[in-house]
C-alpha positions as CSV (number, residue, x, y, z in Angstrom):
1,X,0.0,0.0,0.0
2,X,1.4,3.3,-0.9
3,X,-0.1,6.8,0.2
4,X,1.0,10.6,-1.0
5,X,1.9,12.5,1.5
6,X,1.1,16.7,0.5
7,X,3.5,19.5,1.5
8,X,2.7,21.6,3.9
9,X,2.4,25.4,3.2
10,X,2.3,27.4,6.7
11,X,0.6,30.7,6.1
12,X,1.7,33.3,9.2
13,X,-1.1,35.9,10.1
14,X,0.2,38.9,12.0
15,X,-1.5,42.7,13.2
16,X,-5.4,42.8,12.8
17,X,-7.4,44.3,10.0
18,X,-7.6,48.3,9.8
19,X,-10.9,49.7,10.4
20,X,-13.1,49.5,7.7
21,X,-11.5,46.9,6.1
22,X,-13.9,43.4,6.4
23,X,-13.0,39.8,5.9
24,X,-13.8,39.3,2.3
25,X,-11.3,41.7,1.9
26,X,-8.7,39.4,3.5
27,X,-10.4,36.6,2.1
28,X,-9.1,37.7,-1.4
29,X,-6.0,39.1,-0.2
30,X,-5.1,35.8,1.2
31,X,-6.4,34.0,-2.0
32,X,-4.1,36.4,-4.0
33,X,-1.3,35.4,-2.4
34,X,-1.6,31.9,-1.9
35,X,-2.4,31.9,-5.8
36,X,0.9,33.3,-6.9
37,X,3.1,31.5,-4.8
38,X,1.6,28.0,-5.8
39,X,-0.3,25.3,-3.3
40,X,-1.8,23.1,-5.5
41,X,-2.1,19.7,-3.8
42,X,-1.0,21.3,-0.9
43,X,-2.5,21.8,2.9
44,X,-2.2,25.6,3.9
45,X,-1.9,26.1,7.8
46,X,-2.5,29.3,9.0
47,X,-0.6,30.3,12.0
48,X,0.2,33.5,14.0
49,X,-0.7,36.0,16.3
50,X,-2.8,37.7,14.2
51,X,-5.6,34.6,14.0
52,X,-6.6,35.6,17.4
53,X,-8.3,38.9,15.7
54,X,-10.5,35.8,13.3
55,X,-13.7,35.0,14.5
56,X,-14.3,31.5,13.5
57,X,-16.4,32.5,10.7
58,X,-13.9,34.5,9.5
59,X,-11.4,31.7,9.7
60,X,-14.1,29.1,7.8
61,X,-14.4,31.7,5.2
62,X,-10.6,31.5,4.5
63,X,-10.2,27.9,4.4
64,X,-13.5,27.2,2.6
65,X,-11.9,29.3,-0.2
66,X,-8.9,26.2,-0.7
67,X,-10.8,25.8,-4.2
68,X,-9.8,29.0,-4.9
69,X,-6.2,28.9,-3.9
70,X,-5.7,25.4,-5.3
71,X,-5.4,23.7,-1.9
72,X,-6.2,20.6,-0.6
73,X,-7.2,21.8,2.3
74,X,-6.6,25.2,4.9
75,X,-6.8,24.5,8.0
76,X,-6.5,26.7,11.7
77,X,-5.5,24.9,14.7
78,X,-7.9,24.8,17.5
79,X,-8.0,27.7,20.3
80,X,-9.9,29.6,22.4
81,X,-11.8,31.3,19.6
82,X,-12.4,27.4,18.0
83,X,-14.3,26.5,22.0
84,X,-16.3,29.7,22.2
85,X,-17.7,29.1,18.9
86,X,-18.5,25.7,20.3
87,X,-20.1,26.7,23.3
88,X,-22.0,29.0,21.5
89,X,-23.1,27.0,19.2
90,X,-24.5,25.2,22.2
91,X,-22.3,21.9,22.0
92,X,-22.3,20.4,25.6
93,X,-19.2,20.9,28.0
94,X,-18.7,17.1,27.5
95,X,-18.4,17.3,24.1
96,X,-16.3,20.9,23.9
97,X,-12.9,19.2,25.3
98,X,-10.2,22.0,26.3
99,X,-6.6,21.5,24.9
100,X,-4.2,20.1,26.7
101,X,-1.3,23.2,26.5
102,X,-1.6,25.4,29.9
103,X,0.7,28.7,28.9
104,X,3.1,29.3,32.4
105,X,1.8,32.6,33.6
106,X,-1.8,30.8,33.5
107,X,-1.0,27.4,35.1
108,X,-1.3,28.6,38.9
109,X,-5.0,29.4,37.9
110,X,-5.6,26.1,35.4
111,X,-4.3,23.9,38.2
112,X,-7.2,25.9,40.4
113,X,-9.9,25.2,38.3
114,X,-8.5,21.2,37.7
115,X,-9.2,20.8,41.9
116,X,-12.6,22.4,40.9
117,X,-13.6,21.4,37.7
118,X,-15.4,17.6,38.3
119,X,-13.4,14.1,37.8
120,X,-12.6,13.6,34.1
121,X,-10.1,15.5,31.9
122,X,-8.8,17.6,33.7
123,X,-10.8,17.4,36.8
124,X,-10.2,16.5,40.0
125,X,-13.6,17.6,42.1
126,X,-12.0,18.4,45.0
127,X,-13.9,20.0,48.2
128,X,-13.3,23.4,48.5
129,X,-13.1,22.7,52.3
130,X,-10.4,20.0,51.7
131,X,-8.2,21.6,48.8
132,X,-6.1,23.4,51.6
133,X,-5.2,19.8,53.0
134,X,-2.0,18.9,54.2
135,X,-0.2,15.9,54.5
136,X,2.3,15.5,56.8
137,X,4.7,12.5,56.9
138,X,8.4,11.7,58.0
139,X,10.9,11.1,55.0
140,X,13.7,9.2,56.3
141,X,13.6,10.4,60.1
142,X,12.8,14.2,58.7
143,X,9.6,16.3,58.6
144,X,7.7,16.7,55.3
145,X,4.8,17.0,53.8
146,X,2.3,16.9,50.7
147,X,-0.4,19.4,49.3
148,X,-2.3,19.0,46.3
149,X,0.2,19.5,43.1
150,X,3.0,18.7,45.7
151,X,5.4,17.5,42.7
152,X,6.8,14.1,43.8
153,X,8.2,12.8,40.4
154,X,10.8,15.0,38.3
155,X,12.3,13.7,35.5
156,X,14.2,15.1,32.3
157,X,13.5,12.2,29.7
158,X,12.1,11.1,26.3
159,X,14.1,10.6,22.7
160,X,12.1,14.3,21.8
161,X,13.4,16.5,24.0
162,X,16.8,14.9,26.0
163,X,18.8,14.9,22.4
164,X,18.0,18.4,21.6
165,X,21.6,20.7,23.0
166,X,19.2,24.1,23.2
167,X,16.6,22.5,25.3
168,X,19.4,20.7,27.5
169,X,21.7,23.2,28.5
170,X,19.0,25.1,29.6
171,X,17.7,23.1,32.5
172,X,21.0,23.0,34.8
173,X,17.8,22.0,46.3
174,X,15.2,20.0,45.3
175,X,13.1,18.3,48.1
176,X,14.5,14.8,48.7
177,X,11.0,13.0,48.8
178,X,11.0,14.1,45.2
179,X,12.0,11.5,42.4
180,X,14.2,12.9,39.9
181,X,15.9,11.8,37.2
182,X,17.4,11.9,33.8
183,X,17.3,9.9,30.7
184,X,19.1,11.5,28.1
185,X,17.9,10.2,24.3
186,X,21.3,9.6,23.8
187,X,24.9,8.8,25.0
188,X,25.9,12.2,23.2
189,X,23.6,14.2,25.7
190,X,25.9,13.1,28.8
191,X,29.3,14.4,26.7
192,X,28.1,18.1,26.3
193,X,26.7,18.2,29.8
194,X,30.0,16.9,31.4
195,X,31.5,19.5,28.8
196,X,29.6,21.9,29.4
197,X,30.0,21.8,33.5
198,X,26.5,21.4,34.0
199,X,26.5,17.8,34.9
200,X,27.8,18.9,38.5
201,X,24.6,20.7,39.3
202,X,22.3,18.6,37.6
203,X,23.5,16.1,40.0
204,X,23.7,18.3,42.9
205,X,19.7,18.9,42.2
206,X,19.0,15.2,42.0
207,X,19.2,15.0,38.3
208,X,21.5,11.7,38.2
209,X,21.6,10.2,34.8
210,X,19.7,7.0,35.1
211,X,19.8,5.2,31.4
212,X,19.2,5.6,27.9
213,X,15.6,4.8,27.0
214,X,12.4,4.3,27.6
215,X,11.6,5.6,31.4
216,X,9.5,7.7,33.2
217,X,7.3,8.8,30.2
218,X,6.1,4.8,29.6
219,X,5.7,4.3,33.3
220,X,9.3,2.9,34.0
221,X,10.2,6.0,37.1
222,X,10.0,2.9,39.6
223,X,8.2,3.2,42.7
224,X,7.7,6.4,44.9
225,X,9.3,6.0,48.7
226,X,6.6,3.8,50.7
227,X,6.4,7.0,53.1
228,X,4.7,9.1,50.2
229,X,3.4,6.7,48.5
230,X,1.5,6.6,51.6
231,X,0.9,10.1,52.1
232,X,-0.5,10.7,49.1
233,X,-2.7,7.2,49.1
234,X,-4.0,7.8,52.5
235,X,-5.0,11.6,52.6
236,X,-6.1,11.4,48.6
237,X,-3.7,13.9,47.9
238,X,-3.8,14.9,43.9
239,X,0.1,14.4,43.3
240,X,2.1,16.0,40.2
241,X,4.7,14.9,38.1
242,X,6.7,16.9,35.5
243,X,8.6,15.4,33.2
244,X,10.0,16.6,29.4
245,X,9.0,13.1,27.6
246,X,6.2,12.6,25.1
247,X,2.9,11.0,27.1
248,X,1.0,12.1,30.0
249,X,-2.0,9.7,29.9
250,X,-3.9,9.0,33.0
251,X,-2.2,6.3,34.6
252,X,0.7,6.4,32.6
253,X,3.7,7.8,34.9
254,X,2.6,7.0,37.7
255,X,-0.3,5.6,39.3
256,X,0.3,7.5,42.4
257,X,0.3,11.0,40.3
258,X,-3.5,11.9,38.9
259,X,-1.9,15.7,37.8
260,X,0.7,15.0,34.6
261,X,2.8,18.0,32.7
262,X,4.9,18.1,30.2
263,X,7.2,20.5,29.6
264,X,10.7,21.8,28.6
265,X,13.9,19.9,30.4
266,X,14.1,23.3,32.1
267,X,11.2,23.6,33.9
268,X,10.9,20.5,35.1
269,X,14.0,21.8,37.1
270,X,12.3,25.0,38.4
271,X,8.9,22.8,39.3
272,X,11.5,20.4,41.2
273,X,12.8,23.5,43.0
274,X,9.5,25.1,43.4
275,X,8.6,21.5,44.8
276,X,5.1,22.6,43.3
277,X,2.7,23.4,40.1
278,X,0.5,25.4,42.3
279,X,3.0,28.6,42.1
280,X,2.7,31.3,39.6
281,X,6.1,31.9,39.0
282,X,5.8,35.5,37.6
283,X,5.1,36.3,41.3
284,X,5.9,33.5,43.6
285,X,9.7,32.6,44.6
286,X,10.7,28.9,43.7
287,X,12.7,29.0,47.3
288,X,15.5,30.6,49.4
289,X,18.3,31.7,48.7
290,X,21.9,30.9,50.6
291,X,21.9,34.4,51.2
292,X,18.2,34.5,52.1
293,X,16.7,36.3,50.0
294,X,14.4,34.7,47.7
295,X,14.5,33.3,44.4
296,X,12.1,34.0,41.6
297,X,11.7,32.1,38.0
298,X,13.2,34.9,36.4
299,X,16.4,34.7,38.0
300,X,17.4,31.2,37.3
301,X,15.8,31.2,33.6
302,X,18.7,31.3,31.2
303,X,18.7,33.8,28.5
304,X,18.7,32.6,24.7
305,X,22.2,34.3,24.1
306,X,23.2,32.0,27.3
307,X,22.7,28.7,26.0
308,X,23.5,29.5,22.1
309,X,27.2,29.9,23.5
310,X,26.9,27.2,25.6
311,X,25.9,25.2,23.0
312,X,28.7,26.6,20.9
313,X,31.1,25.8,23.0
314,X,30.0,22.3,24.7
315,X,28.7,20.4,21.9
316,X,31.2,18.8,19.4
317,X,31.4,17.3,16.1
318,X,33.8,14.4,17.6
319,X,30.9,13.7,20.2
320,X,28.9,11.8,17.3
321,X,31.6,10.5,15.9
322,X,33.3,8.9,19.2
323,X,29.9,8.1,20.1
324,X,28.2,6.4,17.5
325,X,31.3,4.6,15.6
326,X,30.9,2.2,18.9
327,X,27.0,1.7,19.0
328,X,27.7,-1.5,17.4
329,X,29.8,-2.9,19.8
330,X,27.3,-3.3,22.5
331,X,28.7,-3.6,26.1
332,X,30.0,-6.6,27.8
333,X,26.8,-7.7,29.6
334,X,24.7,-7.9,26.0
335,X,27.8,-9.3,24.2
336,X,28.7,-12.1,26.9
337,X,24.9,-13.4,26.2
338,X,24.4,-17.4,25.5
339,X,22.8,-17.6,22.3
340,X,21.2,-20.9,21.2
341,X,22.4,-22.4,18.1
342,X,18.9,-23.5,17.4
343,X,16.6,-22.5,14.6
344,X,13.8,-23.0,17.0
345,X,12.9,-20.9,20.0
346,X,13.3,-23.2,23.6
347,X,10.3,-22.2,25.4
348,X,11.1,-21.8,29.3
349,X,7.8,-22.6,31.1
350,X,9.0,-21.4,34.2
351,X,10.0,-18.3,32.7
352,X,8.3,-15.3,34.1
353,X,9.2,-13.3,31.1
354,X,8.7,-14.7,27.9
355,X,6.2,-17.0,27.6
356,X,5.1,-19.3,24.4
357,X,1.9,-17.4,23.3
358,X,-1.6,-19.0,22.9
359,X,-2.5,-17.2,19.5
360,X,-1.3,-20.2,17.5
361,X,-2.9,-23.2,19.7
362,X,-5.4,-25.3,18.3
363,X,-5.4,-23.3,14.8
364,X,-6.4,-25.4,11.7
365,X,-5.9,-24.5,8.1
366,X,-9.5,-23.8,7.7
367,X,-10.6,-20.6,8.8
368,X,-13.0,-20.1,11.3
369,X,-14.9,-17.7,9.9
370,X,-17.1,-14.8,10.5
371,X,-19.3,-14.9,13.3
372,X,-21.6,-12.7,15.6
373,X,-22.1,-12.6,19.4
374,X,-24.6,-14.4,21.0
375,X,-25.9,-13.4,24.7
376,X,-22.7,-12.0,25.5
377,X,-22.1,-9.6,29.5
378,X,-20.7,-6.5,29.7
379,X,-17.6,-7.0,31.0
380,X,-16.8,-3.1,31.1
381,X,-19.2,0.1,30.8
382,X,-16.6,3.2,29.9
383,X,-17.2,6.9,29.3
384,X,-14.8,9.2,27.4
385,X,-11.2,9.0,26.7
386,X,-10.2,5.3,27.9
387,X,-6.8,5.3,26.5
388,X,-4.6,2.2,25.6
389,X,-2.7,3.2,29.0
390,X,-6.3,2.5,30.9
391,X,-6.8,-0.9,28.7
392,X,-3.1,-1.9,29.0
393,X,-0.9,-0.4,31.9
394,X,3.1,-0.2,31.1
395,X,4.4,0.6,34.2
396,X,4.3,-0.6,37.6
397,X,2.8,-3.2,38.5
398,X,0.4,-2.8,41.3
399,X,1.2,-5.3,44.4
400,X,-2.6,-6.3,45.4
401,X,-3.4,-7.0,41.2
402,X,-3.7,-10.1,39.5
403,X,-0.3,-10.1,37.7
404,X,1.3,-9.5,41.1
405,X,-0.3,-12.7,43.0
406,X,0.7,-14.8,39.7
407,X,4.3,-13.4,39.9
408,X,4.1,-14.4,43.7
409,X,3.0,-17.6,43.5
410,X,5.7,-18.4,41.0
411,X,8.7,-17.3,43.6
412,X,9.1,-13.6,42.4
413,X,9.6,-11.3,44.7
414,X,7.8,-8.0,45.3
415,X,10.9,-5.8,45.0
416,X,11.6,-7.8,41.3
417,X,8.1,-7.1,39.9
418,X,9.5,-4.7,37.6
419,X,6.8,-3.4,35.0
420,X,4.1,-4.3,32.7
421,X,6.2,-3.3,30.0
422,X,9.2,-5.3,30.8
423,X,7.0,-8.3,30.8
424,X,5.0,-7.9,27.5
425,X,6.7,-11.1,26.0
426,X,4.8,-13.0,29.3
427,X,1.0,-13.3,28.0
428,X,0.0,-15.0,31.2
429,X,1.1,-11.2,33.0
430,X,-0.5,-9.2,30.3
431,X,-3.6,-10.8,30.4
432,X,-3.6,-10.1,34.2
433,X,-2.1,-6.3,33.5
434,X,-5.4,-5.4,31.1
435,X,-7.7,-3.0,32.3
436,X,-5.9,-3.3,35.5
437,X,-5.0,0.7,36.2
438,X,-5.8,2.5,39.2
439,X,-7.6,5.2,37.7
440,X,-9.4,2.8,35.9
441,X,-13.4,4.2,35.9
442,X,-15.8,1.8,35.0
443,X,-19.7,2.6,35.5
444,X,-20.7,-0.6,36.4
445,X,-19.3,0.2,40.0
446,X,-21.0,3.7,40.6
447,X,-18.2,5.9,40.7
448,X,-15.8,4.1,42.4
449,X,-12.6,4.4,40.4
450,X,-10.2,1.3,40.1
451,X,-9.3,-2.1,38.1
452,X,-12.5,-4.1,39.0
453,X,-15.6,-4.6,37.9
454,X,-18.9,-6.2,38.6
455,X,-19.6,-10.0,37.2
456,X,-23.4,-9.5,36.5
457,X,-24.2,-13.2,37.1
458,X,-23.5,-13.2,41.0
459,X,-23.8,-8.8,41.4
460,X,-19.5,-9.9,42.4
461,X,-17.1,-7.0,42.7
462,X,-14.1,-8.9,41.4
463,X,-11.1,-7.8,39.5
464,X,-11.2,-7.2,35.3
465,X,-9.4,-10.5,34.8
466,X,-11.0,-12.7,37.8
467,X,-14.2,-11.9,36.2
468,X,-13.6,-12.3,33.0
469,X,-11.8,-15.8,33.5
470,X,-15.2,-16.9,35.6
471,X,-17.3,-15.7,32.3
472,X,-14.7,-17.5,30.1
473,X,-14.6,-20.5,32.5
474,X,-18.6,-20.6,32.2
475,X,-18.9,-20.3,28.3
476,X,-19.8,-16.9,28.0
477,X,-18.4,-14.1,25.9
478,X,-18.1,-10.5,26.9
479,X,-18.1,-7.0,25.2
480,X,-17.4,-3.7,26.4
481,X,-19.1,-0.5,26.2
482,X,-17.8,2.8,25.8
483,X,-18.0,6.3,24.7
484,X,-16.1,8.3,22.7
485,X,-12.0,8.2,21.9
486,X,-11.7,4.7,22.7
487,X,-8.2,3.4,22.5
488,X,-6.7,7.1,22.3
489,X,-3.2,7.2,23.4
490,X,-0.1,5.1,22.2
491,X,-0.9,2.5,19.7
492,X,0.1,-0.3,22.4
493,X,-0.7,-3.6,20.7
494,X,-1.4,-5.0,24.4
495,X,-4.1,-3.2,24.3
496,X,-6.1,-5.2,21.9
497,X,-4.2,-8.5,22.7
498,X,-4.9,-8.3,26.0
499,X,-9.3,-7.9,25.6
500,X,-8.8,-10.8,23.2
501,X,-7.0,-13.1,25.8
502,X,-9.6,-12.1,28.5
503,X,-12.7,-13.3,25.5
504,X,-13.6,-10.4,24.6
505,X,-15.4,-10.3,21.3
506,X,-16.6,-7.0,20.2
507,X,-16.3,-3.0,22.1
508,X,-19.6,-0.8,21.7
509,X,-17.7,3.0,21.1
510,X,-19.1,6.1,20.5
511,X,-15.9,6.3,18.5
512,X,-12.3,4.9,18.3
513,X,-8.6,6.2,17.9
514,X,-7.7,5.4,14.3
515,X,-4.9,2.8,15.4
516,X,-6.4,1.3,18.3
517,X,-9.6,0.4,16.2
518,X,-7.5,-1.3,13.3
519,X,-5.3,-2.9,15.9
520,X,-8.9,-4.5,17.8
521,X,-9.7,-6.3,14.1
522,X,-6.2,-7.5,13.6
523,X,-7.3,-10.0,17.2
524,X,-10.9,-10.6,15.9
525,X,-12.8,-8.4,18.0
526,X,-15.5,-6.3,16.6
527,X,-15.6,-2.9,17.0
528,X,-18.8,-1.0,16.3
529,X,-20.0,2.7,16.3
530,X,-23.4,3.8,17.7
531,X,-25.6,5.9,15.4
532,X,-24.8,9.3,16.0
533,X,-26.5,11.2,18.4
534,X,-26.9,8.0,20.6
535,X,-24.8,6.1,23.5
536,X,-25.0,3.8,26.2
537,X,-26.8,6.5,28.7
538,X,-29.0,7.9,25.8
539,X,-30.4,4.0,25.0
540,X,-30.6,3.1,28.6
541,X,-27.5,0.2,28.4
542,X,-26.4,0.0,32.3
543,X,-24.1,-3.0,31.3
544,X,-25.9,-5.4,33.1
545,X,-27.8,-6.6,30.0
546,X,-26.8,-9.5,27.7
547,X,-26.0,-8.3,24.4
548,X,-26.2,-10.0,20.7
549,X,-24.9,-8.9,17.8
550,X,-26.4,-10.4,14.5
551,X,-23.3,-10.4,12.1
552,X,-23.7,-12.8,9.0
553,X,-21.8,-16.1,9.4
554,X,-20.7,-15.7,5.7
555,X,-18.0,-13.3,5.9
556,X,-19.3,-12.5,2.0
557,X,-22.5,-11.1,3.1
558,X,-20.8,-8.3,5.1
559,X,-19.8,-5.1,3.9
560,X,-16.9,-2.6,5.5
561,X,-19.3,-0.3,7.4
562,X,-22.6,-1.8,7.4
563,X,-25.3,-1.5,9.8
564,X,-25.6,-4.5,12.7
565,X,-28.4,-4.8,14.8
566,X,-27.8,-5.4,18.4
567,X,-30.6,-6.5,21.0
568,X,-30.3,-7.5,24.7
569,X,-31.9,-10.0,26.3
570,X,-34.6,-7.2,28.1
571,X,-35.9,-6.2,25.1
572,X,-34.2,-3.5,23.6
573,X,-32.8,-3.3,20.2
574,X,-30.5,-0.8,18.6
575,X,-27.9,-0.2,15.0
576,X,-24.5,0.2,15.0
577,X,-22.0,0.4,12.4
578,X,-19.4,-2.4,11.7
579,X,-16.2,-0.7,11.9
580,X,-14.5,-2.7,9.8
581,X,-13.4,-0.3,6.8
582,X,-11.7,-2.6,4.3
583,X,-11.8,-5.4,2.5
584,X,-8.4,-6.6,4.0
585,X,-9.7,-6.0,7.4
586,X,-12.8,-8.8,6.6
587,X,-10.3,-11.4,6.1
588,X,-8.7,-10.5,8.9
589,X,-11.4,-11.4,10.8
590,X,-12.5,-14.4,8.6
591,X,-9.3,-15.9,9.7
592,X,-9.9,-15.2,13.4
593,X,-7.0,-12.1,13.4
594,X,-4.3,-11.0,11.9
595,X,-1.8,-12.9,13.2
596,X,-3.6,-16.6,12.1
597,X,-4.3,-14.9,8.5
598,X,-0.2,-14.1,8.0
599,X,0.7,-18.0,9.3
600,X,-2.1,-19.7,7.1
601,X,-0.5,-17.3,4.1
602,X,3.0,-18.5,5.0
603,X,1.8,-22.1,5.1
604,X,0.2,-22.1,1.6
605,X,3.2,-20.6,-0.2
């Protein structure tokens, strides 16, 4: 398969229009321009301060004229004029979602509103009476203690921002119940800051180079001391953590952290100093100075000039080269590795890390064919914005779940748990891990937030996968409801392996993420779309119905995107679409998934 990918043609709007001049006028102007500089086959984006002056209509106007201009398409990012229009409009606040960017000289009063606003994105419905709370605890023999947006995780990491010199050399006493750390993208990173000097303070702070890779952006910051860990569990204290890496998912750093920024390596210093994200730092000091007196943002924030010499002068040409002429060479541990001479894998059984995979057992050359549901449970009822990080956890994992008591009961220690992700070659642990976060909200338990759920049969408050082992163990198949954004987030292939393993066969979504819908077909589940206009709450689905989904059993009489008709066994009846767009995608599931269709391909030839 081959797709063109058009240019992109950025379009800067600056000043606002003179009186008397309207927005045809620019309109044309903009056409004009755009016309003799040449976008055909091209997507324009406009950009600028000046698009704050555009009403949205104005703004529709402008890209509706891409005809004109011989664009694909001109398009304006979404802002604060984009959410008025939206609210006007008279769009729900469900439905109008606020970006996720807070600008620093507003985040003191966006953290505010997040204690106020109610749970969800970007809520945390906090009491007014108990938002003032603190939480105090000894660290290590010494007094401390925890607010809401404390900061208790700090970490400089991820391959976008740790490689870049500008960013780095920017960032360089920090509460000691804080965990910091730094993961620089790569080996090059730790040559200009030794270079540079700034190593020494980075250290000083806290900021002790931990690795290269994957850390506290995918979950991997280990855990938080058992003395805050407590604090924050046992006075329900919303915890922050600032990190520069790419993901901030509920759930995802930390399970212990429900408040998650991104930001520059920089200011995840200053936050560390500040030891919170409740400051405004235009007018608050981050501490004391040795000398006393305090110590604001502005005195500690690098100028431009400052780090282009750095720069300059601390990162060298013969830093890549010395660098990455060894990359090759691995390091003793990796190269002193046994390595069978076999041509087939030896399977460990006892081992707690990779384990031989079911997907293959019992298949046949025959497919199985398509099939529907047939009195199936809920296993799940969701609202908005499950991500694959709710669905299929990466980091930590929790030391009351499932995965943990298997991982006991096979002689592993607590303090050797590791993570999720170090484990996703171990089906039996990432079966356990799915839909096993914290933060986990699932309706069929009223509010109560966690990785359980309700086994309809016996009105049981069990965990996802006890459950859903008793309805496998019983014959019955699940599906899970949901609303809209299903499977946002990182395109995790756990998170649809995981559902399969646990039986279920199809996920009811108001809408999915592109990836995460395409990744549910390629493990034979079906994914379907309500009509629009209509959910689970509008139809009156509380999850404790059993559900049947009448899908041809000839995978030829089924068309990418058709209507389905789904009933339950108390009487109601409802259409949703089929989301499976392509062709391809119905033999996927003719075959039972992906992964069978590839083998019995390879077979044949």
């Amino acid at each position: 398969m081959s797709m063109v990918l058009p240019g992109v043609v950025g379009f800067k709007l600056s000043g606002k229009l003179r009186n008397g001049v309207t927005a045809t006028d620019l309109v044309l102007t903009v056409t004009q321009i755009l016309r003799k500089h040449g976008v055909v086959g091209k997507f324009v984006e406009f950009y600028g301060d000046g698009m704050s002056e555009l009403s949205l209509a104005d703004r529709a106007t402008i890209a509706n004229m891409s005809p004109e201009y011989g664009a694909t398409m001109g398009f304006f990012p979404v802002d604060h004029v984009t959410l008025q229009y939206l609210k006007l409009t008279g769009r729900s606040d469900e439905t109008v979602r606020p970006h996720d960017r807070v600008p620093l000289r507003e985040m003191k009063s966006d953290w505010n509103s997040c204690l106020n606003n109610k749970a969800g994105f970007k809520g945390f419905a906090v009491p007014k009476e108990a938002q003032d709370k603190v939480a105090k605890f000894s660290f290590h023999g010494q007094p401390a203690e925890l607010r809401h947006g404390s900061v208790v995780i700090a970490a400089i990491t991820s391959c976008t921002n740790t490689s870049n010199p500008s960013v780095m050399l920017g960032a360089g006493l920090v509460k000691p119940w804080i965990k910091t750390s730094l993961a620089p993208g790569s080996g090059v990173v730790t040559k200009y800051l030794l270079q540079s000097g700034l190593q020494e303070y980075l250290n000083k702070q806290g900021f002790h180079i931990v690795g290269y890779g994957c850390t506290t952006c995918i979950g991997n910051s280990g855990e938080l001391d058992e003395s805050v860990a407590s604090a924050i569990s046992e006075n329900d204290i919303v915890a922050s953590a600032v990190l520069s890496g790419n993901r901030n998912f509920e759930g995802r750093v930390h399970a212990l952290t429900r408040a998650n920024y991104l930001a520059s390596p920089p200011l995840v210093v200053a936050y560390a100093l500040a030891g919170t994200v409740d400051i405004d730092f235009d007018k608050e000091p981050i501490g004391i100075g040795k000398d006393g007196k305090s110590v604001y943002f502005k005195d500690i924030w690098p100028s431009t000039e400052e780090i282009a010499e750095a720069v300059q002068s601390s990162v060298l040409p013969e830093m890549f080269k010395s660098t990455y002429e060894a990359i090759t060479k691995g390091n003793p541990m990796w190269n002193q590795l046994s390595v069978p001479s076999s041509t087939m894998y030896s399977w460990d059984p006892n081992s707690t890390y990779i384990h031989e995979p079911p997907y293959f057992k019992n298949m046949t050359m025959e497919p199985p064919g398509a099939h529907g549901v047939k009195d199936a449970y809920c296993l799940l009822n969701f609202g908005d914005s499950i991500t694959t990080d709710h669905i299929s956890p990466a980091g930590s994992i929790h030391k009351d779940s499932p995965a943990a008591k298997f991982l006991l009961d096979r002689g592993v220690e607590r303090k050797d748990f590791n993570s999720y992700g170090s484990r996703r070659g171990n089906d039996e642990v990432m079966a356990r891990g799915t839909f096993a976060n914290i933060r986990l909200v699932n309706k069929l338990l009223n509010g109560e937030v966690g990785p359980k759920t309700v086994h309809v049969p016996t009105g049981e408050k069990l965990y996802v996968f006890d459950a859903a082992m008793r309805y496998k163990d019983a014959g019955y198949d699940t599906i899970v409801l949901a609303g809209a954004e299903y499977g946002s987030g990182s395109s995790r292939d756990w998170a649809a392996k995981g559902p399969m393993l646990l039986g279920v066969k199809a996920v009811i979504a108001k809408s999915f993420e592109r990836i995460h819908r395409s990744n549910l077909v390629g493990m034979g589940i079906i994914p379907l779309c309500f009509k629009s206009g209509e959910d689970a709450d509008t139809l009156g689905l509380t999850g404790h119905e059993r559900y049947t989904i009448d899908l041809p059993s000839k995978i030829t009489d089924i068309r990418p995107g058709q209507d389905v008709t789904v009933t339950t066994d108390n009487g109601k009846s409802f259409t949703c679409t089929v989301r499976f767009d392509t062709e391809v995608e119905l033999a996927y599931f003719n075959s039972g998934g992906i992964l069978p269709y590839v083998i019995r391909n390879l077979i044949k030839q």
